[in-house]
PQR file of N, CA, C, O and H, with PARSE charges and radii, in Angstrom:
ATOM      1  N   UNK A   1     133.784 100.054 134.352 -0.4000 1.5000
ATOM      2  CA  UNK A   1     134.512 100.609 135.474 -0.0000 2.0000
ATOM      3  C   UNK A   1     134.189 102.084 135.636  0.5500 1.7000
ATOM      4  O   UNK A   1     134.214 102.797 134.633 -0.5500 1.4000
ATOM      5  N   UNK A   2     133.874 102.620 136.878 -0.4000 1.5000
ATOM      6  CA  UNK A   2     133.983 104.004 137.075 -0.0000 2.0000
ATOM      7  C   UNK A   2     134.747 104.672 136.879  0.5500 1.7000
ATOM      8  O   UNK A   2     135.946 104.399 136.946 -0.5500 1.4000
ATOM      9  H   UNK A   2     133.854 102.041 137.693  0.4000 1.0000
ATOM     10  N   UNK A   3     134.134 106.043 136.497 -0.4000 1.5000
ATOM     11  CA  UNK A   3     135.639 106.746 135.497 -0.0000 2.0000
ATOM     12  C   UNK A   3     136.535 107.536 136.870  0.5500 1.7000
ATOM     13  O   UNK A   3     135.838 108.075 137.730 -0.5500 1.4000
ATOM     14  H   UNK A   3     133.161 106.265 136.443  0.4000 1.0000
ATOM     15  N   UNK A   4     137.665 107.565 136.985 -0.4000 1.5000
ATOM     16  CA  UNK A   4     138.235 107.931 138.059 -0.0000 2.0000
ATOM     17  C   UNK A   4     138.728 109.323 138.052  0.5500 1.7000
ATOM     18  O   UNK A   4     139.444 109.640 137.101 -0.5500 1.4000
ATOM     19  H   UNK A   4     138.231 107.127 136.287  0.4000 1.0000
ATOM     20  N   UNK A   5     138.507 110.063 138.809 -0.4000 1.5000
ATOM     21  CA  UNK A   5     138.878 111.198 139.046 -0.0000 2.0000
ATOM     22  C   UNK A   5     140.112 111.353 139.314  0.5500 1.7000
ATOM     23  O   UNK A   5     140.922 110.542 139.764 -0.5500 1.4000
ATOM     24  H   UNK A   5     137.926 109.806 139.581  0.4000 1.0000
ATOM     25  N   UNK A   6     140.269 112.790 138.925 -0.4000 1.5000
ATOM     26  CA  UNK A   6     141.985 113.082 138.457 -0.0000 2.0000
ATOM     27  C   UNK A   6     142.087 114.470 139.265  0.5500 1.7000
ATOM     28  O   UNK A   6     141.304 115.421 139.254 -0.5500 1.4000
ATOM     29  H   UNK A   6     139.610 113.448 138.560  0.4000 1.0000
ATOM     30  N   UNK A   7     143.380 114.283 140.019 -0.4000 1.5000
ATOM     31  CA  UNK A   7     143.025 115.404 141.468 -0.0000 2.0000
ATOM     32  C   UNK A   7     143.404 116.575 140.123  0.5500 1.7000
ATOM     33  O   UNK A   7     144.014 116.302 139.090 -0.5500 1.4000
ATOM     34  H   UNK A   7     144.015 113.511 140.028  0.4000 1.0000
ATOM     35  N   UNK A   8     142.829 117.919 140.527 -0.4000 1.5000
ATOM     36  CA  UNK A   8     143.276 118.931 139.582 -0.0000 2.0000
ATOM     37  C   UNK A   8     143.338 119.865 140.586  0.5500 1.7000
ATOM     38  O   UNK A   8     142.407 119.940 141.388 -0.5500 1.4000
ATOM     39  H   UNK A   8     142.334 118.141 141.366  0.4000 1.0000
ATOM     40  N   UNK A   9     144.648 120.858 140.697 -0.4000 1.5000
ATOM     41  CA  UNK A   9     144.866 121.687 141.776 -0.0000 2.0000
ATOM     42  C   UNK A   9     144.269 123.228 141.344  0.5500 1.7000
ATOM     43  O   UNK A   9     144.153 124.318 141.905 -0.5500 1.4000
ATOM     44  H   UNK A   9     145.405 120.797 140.045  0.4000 1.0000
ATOM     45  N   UNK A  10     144.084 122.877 140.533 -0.4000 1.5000
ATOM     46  CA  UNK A  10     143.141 124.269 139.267 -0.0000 2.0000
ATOM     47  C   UNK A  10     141.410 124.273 139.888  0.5500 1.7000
ATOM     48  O   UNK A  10     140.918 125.329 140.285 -0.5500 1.4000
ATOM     49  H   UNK A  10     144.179 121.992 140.078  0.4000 1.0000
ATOM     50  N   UNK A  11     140.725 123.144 139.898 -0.4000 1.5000
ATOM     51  CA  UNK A  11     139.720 122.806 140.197 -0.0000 2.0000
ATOM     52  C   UNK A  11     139.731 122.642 141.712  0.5500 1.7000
ATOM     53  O   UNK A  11     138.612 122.717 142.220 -0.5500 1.4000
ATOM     54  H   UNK A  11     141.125 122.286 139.576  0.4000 1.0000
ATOM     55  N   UNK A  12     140.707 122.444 142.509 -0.4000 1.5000
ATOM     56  CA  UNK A  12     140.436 122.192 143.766 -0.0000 2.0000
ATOM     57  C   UNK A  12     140.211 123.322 144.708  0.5500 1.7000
ATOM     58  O   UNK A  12     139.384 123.493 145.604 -0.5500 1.4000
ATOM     59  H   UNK A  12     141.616 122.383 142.097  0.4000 1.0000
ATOM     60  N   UNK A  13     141.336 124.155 144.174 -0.4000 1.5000
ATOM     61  CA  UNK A  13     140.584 125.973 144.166 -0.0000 2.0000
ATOM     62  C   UNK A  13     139.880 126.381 144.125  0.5500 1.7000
ATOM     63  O   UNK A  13     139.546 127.066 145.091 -0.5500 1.4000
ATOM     64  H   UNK A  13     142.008 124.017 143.446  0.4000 1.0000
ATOM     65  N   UNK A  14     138.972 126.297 142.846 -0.4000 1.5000
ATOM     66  CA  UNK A  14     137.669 126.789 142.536 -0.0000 2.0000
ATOM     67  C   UNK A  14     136.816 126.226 142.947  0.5500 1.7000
ATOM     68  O   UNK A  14     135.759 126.771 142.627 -0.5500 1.4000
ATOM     69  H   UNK A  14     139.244 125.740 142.061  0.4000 1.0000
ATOM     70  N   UNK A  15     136.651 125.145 143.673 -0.4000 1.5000
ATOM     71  CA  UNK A  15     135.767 124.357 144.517 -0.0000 2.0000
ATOM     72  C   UNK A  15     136.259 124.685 145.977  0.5500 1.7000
ATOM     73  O   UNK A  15     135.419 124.445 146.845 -0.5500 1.4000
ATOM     74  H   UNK A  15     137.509 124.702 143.932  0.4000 1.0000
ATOM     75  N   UNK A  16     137.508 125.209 146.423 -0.4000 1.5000
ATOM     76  CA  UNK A  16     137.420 125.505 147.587 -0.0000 2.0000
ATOM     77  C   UNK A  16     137.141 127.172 147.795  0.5500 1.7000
ATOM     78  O   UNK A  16     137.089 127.806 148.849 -0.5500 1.4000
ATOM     79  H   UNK A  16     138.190 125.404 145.718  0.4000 1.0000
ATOM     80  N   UNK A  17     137.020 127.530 146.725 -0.4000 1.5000
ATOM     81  CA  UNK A  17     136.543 129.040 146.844 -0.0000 2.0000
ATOM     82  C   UNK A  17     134.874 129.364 146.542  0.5500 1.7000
ATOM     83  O   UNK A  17     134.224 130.355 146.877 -0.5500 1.4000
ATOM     84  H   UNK A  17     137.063 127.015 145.869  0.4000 1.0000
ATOM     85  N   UNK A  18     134.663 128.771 146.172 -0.4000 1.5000
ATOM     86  CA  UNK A  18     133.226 128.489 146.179 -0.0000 2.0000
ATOM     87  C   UNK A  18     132.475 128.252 147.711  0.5500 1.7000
ATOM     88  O   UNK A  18     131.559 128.850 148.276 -0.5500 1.4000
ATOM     89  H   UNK A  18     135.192 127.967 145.900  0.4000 1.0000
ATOM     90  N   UNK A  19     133.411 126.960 148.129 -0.4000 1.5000
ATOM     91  CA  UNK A  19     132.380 126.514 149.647 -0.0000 2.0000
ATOM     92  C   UNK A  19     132.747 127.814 150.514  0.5500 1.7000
ATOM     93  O   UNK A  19     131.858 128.070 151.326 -0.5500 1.4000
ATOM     94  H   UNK A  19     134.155 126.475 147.670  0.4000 1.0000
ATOM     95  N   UNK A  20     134.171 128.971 150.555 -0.4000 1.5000
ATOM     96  CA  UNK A  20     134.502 129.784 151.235 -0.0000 2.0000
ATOM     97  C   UNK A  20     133.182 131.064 150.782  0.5500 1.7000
ATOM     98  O   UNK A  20     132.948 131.983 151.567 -0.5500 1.4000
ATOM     99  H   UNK A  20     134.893 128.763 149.895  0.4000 1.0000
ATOM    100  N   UNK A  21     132.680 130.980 149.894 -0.4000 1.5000
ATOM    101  CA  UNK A  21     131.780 131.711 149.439 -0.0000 2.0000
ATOM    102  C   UNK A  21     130.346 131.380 149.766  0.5500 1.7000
ATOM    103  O   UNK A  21     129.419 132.170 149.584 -0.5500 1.4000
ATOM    104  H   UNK A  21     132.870 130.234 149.256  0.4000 1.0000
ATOM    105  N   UNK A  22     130.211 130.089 150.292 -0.4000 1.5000
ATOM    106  CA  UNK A  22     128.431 130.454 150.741 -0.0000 2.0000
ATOM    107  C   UNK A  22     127.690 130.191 149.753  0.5500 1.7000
ATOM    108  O   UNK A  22     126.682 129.499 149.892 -0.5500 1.4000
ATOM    109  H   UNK A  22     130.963 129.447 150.441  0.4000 1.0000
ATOM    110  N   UNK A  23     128.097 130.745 148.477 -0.4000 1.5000
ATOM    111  CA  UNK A  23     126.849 130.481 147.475 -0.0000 2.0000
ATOM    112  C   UNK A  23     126.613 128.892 147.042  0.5500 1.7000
ATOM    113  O   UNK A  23     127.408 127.953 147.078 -0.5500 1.4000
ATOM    114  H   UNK A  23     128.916 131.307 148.364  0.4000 1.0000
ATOM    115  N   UNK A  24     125.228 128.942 146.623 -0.4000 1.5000
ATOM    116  CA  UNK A  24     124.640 127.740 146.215 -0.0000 2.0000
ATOM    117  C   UNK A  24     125.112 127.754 144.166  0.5500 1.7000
ATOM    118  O   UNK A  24     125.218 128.623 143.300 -0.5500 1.4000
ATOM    119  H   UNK A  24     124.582 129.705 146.594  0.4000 1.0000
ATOM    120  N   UNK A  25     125.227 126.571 144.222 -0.4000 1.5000
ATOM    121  CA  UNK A  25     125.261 126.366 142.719 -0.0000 2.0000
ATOM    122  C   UNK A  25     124.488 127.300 141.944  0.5500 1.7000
ATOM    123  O   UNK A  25     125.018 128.011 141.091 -0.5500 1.4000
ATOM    124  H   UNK A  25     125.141 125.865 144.926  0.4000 1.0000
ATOM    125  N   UNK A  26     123.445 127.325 142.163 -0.4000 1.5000
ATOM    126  CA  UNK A  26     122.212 128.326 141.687 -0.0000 2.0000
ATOM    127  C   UNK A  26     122.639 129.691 141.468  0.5500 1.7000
ATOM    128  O   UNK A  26     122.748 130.153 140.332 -0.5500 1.4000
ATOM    129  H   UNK A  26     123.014 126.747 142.856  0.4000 1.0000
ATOM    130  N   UNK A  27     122.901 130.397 142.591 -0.4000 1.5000
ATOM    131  CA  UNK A  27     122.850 131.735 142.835 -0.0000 2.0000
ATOM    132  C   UNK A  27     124.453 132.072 142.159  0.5500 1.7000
ATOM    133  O   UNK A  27     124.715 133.213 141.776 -0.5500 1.4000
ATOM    134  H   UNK A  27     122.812 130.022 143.514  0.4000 1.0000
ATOM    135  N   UNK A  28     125.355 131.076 142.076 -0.4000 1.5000
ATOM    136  CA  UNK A  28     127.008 131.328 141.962 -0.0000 2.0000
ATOM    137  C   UNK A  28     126.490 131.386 139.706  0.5500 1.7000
ATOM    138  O   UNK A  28     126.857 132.177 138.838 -0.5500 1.4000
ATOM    139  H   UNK A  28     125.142 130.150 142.387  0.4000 1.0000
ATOM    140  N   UNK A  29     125.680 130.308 139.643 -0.4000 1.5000
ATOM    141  CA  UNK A  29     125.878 130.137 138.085 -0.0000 2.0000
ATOM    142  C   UNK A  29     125.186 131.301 137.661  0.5500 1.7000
ATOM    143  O   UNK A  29     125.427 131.662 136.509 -0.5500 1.4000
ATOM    144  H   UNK A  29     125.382 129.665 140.349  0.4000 1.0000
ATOM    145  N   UNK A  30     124.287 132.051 138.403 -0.4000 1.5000
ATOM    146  CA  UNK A  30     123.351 133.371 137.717 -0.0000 2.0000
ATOM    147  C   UNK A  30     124.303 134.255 138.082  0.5500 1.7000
ATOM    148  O   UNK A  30     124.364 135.115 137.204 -0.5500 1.4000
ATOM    149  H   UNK A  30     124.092 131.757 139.339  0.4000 1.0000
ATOM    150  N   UNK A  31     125.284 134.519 139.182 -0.4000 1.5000
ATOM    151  CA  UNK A  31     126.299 135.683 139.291 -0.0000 2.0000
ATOM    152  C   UNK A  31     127.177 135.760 137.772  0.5500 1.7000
ATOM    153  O   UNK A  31     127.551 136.718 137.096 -0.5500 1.4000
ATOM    154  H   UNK A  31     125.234 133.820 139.895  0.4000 1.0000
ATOM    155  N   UNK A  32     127.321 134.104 137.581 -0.4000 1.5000
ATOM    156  CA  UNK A  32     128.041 133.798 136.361 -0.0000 2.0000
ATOM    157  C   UNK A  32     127.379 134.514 134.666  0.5500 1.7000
ATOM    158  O   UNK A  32     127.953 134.720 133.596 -0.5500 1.4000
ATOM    159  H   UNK A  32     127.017 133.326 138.131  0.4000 1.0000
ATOM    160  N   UNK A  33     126.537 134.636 134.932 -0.4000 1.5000
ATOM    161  CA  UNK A  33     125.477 135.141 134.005 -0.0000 2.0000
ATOM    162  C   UNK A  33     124.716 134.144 132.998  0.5500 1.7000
ATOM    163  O   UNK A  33     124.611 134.171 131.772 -0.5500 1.4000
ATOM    164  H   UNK A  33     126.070 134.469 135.801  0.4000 1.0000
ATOM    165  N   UNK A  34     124.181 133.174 134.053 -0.4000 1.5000
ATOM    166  CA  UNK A  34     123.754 131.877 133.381 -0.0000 2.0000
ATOM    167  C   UNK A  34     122.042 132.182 133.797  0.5500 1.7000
ATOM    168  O   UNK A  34     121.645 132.674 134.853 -0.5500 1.4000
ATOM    169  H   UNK A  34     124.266 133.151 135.049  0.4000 1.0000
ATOM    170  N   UNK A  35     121.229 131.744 132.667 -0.4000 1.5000
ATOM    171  CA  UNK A  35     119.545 131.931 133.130 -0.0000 2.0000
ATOM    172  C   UNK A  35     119.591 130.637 134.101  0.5500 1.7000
ATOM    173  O   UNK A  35     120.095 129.518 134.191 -0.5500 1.4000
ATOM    174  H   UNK A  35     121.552 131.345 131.809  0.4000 1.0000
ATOM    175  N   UNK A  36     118.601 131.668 134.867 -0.4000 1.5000
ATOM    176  CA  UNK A  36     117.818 130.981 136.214 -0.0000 2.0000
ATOM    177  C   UNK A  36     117.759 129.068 136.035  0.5500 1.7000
ATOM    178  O   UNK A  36     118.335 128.111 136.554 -0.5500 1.4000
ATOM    179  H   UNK A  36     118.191 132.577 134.794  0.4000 1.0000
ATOM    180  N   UNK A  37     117.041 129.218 135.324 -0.4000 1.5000
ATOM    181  CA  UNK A  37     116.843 127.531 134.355 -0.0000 2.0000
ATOM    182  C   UNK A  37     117.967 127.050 134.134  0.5500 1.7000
ATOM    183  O   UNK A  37     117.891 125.836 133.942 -0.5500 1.4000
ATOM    184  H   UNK A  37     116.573 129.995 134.903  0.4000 1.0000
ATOM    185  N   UNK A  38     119.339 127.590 134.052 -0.4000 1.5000
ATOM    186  CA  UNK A  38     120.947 126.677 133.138 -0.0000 2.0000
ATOM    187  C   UNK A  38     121.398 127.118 134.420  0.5500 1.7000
ATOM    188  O   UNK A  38     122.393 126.394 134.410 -0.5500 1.4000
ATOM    189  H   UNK A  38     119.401 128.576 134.208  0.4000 1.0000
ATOM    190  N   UNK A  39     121.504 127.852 135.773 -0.4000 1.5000
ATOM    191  CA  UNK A  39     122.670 128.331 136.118 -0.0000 2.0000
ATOM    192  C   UNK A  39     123.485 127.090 136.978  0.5500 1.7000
ATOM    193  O   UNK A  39     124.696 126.867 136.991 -0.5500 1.4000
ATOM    194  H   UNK A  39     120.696 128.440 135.781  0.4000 1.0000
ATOM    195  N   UNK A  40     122.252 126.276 137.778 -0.4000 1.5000
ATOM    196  CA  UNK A  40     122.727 124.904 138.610 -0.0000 2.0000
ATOM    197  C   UNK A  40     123.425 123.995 137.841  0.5500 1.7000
ATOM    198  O   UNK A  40     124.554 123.535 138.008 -0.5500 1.4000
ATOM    199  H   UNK A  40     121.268 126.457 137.768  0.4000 1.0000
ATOM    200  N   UNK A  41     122.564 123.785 136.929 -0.4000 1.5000
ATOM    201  CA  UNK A  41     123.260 122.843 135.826 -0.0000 2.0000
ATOM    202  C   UNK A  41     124.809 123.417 135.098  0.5500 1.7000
ATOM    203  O   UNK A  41     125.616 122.512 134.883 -0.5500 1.4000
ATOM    204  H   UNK A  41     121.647 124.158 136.793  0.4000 1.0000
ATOM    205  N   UNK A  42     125.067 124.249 134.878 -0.4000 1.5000
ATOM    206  CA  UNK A  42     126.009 124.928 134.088 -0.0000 2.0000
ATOM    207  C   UNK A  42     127.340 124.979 135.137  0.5500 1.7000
ATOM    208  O   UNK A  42     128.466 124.600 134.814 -0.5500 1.4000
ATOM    209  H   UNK A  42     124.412 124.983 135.053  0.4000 1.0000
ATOM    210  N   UNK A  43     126.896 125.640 136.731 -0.4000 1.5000
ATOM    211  CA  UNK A  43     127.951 125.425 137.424 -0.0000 2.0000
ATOM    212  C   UNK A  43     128.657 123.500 138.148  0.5500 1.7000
ATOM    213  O   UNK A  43     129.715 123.080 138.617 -0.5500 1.4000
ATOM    214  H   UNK A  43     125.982 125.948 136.993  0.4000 1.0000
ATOM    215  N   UNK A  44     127.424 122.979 137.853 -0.4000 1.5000
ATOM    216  CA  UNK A  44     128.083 121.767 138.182 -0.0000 2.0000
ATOM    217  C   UNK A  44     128.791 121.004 136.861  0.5500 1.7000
ATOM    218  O   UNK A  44     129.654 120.145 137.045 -0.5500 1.4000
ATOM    219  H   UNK A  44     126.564 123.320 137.472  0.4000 1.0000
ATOM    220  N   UNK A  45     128.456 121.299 135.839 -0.4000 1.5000
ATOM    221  CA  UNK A  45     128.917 121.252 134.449 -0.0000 2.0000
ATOM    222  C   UNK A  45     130.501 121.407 134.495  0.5500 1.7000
ATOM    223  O   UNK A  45     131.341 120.535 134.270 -0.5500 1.4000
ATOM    224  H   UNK A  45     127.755 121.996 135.690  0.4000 1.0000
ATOM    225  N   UNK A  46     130.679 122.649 134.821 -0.4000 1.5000
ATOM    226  CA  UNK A  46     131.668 123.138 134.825 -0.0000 2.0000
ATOM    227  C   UNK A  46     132.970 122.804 136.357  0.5500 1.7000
ATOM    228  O   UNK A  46     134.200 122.845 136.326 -0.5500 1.4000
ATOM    229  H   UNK A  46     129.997 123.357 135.003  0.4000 1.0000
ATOM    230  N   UNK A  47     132.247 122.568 137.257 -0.4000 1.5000
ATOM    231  CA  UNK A  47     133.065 121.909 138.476 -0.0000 2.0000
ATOM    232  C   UNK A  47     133.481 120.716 138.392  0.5500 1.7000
ATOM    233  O   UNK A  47     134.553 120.537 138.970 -0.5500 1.4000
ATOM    234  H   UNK A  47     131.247 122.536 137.282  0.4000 1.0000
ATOM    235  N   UNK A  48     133.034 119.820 137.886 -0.4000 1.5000
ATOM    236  CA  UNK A  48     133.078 118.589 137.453 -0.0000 2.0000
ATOM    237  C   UNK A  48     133.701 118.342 135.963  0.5500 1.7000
ATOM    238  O   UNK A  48     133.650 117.238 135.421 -0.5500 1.4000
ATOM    239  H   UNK A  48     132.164 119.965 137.416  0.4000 1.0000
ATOM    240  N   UNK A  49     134.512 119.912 135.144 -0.4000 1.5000
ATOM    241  CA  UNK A  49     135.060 119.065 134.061 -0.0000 2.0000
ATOM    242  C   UNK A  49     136.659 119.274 134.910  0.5500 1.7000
ATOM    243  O   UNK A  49     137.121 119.962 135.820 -0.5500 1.4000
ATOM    244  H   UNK A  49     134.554 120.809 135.585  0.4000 1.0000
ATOM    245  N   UNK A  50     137.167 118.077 133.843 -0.4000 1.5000
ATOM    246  CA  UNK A  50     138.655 118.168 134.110 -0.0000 2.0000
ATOM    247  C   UNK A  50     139.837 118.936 133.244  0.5500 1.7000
ATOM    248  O   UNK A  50     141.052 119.001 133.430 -0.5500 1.4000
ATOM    249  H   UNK A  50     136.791 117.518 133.104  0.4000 1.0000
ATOM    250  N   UNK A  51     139.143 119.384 132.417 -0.4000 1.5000
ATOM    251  CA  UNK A  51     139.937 120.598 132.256 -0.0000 2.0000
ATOM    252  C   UNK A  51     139.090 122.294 131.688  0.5500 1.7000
ATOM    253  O   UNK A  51     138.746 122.510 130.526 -0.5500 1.4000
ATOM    254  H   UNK A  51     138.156 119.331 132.267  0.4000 1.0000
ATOM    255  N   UNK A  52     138.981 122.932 132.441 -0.4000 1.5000
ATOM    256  CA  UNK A  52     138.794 123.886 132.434 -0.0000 2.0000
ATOM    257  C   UNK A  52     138.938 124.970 131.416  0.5500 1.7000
ATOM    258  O   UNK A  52     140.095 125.190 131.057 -0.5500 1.4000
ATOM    259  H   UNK A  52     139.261 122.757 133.385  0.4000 1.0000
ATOM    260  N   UNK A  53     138.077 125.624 130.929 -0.4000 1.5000
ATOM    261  CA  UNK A  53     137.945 126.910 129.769 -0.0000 2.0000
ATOM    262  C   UNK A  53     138.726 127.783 130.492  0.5500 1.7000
ATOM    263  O   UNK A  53     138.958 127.206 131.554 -0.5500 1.4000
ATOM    264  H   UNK A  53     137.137 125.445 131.220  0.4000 1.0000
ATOM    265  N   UNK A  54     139.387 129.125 130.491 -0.4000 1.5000
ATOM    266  CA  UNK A  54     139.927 129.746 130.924 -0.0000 2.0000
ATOM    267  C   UNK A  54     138.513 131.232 131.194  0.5500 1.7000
ATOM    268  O   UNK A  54     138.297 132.019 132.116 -0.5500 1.4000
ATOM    269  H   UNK A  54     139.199 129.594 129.628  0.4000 1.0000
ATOM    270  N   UNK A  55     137.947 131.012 130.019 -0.4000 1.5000
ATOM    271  CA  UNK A  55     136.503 131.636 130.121 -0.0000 2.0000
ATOM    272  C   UNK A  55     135.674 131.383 131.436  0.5500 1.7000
ATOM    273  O   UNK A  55     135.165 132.113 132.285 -0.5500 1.4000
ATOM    274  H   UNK A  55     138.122 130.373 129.270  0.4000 1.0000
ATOM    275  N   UNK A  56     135.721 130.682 131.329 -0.4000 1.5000
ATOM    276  CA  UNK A  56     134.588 130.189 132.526 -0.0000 2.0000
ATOM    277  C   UNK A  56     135.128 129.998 134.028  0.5500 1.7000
ATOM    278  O   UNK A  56     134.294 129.805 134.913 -0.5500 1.4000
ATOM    279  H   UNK A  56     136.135 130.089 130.639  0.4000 1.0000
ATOM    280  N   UNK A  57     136.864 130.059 134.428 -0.4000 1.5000
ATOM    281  CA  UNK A  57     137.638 130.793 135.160 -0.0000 2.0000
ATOM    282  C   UNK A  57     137.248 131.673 135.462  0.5500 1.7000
ATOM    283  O   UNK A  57     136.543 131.794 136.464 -0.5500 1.4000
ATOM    284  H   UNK A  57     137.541 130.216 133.709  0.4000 1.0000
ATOM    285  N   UNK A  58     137.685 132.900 134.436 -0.4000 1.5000
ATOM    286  CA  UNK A  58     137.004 134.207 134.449 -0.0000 2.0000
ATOM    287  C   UNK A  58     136.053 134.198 134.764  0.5500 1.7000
ATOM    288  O   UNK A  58     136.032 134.806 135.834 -0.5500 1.4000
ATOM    289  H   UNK A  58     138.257 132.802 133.622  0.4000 1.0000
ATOM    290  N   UNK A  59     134.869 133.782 134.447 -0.4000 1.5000
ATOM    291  CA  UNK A  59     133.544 133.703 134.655 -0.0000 2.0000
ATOM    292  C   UNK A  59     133.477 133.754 136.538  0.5500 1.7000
ATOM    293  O   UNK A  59     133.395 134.710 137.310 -0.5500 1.4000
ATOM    294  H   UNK A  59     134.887 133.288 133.578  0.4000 1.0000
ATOM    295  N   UNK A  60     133.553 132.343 136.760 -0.4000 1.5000
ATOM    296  CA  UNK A  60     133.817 132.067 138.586 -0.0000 2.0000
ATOM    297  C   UNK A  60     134.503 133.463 139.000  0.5500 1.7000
ATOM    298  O   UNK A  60     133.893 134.488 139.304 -0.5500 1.4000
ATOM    299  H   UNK A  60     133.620 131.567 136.133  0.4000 1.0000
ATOM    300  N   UNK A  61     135.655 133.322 138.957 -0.4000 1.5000
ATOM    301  CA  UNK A  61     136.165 134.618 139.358 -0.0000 2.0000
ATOM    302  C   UNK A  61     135.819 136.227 139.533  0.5500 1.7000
ATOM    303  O   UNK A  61     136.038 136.910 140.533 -0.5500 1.4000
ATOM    304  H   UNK A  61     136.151 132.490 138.710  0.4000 1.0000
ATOM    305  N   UNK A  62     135.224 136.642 138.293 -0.4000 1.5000
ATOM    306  CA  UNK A  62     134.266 137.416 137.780 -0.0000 2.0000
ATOM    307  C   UNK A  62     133.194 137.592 139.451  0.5500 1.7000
ATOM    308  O   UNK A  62     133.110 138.466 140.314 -0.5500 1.4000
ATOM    309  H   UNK A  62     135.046 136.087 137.480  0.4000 1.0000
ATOM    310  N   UNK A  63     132.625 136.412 139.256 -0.4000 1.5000
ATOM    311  CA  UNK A  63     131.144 136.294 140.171 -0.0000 2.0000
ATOM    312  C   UNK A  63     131.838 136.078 141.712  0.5500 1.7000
ATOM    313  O   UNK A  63     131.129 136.675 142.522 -0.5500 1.4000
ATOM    314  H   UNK A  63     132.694 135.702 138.555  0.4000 1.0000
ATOM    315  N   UNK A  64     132.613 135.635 142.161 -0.4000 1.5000
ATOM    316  CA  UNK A  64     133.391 135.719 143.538 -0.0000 2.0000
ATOM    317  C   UNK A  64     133.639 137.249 143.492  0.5500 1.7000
ATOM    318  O   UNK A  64     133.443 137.774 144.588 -0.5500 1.4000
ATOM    319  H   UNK A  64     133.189 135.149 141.503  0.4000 1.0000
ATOM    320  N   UNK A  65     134.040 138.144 142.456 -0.4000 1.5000
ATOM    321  CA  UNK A  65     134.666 139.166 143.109 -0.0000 2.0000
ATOM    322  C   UNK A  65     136.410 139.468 143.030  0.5500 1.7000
ATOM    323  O   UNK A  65     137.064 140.493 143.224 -0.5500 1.4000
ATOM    324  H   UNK A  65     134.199 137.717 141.566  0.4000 1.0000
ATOM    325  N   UNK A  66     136.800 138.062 142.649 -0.4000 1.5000
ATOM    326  CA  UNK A  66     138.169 138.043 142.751 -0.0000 2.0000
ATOM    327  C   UNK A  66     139.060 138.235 141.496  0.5500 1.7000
ATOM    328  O   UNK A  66     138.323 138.465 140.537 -0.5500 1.4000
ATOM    329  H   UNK A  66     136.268 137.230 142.491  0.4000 1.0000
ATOM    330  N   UNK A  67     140.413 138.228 141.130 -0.4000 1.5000
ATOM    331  CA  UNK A  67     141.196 138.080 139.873 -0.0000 2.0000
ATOM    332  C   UNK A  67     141.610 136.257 139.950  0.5500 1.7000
ATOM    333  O   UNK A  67     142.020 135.485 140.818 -0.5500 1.4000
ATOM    334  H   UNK A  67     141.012 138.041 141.909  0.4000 1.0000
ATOM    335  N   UNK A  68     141.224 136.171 138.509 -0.4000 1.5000
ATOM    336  CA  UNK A  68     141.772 134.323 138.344 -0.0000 2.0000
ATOM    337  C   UNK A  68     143.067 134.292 139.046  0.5500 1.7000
ATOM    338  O   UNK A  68     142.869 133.521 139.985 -0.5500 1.4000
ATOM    339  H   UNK A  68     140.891 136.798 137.804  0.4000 1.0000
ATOM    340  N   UNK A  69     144.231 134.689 139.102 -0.4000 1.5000
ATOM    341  CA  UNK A  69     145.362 135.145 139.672 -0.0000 2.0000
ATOM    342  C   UNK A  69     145.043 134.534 141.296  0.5500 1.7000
ATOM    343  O   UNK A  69     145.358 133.445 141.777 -0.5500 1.4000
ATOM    344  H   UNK A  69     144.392 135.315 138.339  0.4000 1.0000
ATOM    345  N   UNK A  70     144.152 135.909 142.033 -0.4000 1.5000
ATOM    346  CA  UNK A  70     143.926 135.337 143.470 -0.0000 2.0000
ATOM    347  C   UNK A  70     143.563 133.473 143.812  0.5500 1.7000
ATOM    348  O   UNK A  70     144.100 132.644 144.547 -0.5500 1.4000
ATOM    349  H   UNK A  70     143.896 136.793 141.642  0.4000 1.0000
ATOM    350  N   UNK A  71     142.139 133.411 142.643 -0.4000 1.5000
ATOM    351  CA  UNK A  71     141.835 132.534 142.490 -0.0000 2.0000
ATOM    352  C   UNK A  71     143.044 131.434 142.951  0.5500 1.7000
ATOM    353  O   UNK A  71     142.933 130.692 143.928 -0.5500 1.4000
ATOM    354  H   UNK A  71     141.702 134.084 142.046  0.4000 1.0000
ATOM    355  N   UNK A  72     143.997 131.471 142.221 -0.4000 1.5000
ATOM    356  CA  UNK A  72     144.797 130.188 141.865 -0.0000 2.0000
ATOM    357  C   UNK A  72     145.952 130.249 142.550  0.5500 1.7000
ATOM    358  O   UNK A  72     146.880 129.592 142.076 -0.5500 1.4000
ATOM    359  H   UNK A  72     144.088 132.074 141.428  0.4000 1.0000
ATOM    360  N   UNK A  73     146.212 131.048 143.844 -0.4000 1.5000
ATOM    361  CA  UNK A  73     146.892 131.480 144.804 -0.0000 2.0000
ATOM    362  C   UNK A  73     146.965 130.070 145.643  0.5500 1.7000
ATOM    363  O   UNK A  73     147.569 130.021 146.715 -0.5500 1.4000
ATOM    364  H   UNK A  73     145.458 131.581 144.229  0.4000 1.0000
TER
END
């Protein structure tokens, strides 16, 4: 059976602040400070878990520009 997704209002944020941002997976995971080679992979890594590092919050946040705080507004 397919594994079913679990709405997360933590993640739905950071995926809707992302598409409000324009950036590509790519360019968002190297803001993140991920090499060129890990950064696509690393940000979909991370969009797709269901529960979230608080690090890597920071991280997104960090690279938007914003405070995790706004973030989760």
């Amino acid at each position: 059976m397919p594994k079913e997704k679990i709405q997360d209002p933590v993640m739905d944020a950071v995926r809707e602040r992302l598409e409000k941002s324009g950036l590509t997976y790519q360019k968002l995971g190297e803001k993140m400070g991920y090499s060129p080679n890990s950064a696509r992979q690393a940000v979909s890594q991370f969009l797709n878990s269901g529960d979230p590092h608080i690090s890597m919050l920071r991280k997104f946040s960090d690279a938007l520009g914003i405070s995790v705080k706004t973030l989760l507004k």
